[in-house]
VMD Tcl script that draws the C-alpha trace (Angstrom):
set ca {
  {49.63 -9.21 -38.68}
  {46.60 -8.32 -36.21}
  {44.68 -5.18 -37.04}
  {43.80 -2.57 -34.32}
  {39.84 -2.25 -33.57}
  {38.34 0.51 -35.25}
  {36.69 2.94 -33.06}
  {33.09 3.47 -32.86}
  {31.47 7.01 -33.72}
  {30.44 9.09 -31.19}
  {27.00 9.65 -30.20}
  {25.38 13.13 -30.66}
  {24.70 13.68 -26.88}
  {28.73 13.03 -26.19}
  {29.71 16.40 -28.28}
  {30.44 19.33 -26.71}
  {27.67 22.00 -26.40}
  {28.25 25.11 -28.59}
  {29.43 28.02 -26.78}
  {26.65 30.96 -26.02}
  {25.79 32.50 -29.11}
  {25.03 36.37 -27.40}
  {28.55 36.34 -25.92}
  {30.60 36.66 -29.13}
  {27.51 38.91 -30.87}
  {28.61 42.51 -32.36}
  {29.05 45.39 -30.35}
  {26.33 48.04 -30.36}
  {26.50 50.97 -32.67}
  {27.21 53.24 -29.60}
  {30.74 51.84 -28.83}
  {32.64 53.20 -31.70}
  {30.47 56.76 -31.27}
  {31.37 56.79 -27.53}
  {35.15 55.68 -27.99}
  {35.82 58.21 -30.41}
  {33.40 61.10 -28.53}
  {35.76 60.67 -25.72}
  {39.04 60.50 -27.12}
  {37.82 63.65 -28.72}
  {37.06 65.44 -26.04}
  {39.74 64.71 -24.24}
  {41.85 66.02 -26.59}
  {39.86 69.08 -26.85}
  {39.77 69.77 -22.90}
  {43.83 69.30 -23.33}
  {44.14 71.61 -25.78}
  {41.46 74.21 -24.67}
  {43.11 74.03 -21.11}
  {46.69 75.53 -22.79}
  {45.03 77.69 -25.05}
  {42.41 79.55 -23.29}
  {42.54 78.11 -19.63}
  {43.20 81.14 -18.15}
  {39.93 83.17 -19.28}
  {37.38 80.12 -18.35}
  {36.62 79.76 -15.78}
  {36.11 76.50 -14.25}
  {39.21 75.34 -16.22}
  {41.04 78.36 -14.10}
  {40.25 76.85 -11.33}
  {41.23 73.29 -11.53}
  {44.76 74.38 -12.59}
  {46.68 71.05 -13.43}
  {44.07 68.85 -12.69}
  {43.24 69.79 -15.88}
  {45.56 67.38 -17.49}
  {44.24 64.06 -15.48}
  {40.49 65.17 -16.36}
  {41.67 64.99 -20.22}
  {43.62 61.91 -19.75}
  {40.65 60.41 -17.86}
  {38.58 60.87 -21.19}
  {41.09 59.87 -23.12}
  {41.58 56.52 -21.34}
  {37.67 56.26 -20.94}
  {37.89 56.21 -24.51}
  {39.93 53.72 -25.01}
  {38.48 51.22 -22.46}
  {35.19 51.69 -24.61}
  {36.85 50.38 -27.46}
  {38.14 47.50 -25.80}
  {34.28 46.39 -26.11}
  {34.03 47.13 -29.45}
  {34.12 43.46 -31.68}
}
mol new
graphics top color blue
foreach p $ca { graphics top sphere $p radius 0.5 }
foreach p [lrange $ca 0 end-1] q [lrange $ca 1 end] { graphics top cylinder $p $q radius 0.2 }
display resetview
């Protein structure tokens, strides 16, 4: 019975190039500071805003809105995590 050819090794130059080394480098030490300041603060705006809204005064004065500025920190927070690695 005939045997198949064997195949011959690839050169060096044929192989793939590595992928970028900076792209999958470690986040910064600020991304897990900043993701959790926000979320933090966020919170705290929330919960300042039921407790004491009414004697503050720029929190007075943006009423509900109050409630999209904390959620806006909140998800601010989270979309600074997403960096994180």
């Amino acid at each position: 019975m005939p045997e198949s050819r064997r195949r011959k090794k690839s050169s060096p130059r044929s192989q793939p190039s590595s992928p970028d080394v900076g792209a999958d480098a470690p986040s910064g030490r600020w991304v897990p500071i900043t993701g959790s300041a926000l979320l933090i603060l966020g919170l705290l705006w929330i919960v300042v805003y039921y407790v004491a809204g009414s004697s503050i005064g720029l929190i007075s004065s943006l009423g509900n809105w109050n409630l999209l500025v904390g959620m806006g920190l909140i998800v601010a927070g989270f979309l600074v995590f997403t960096r994180w690695k």
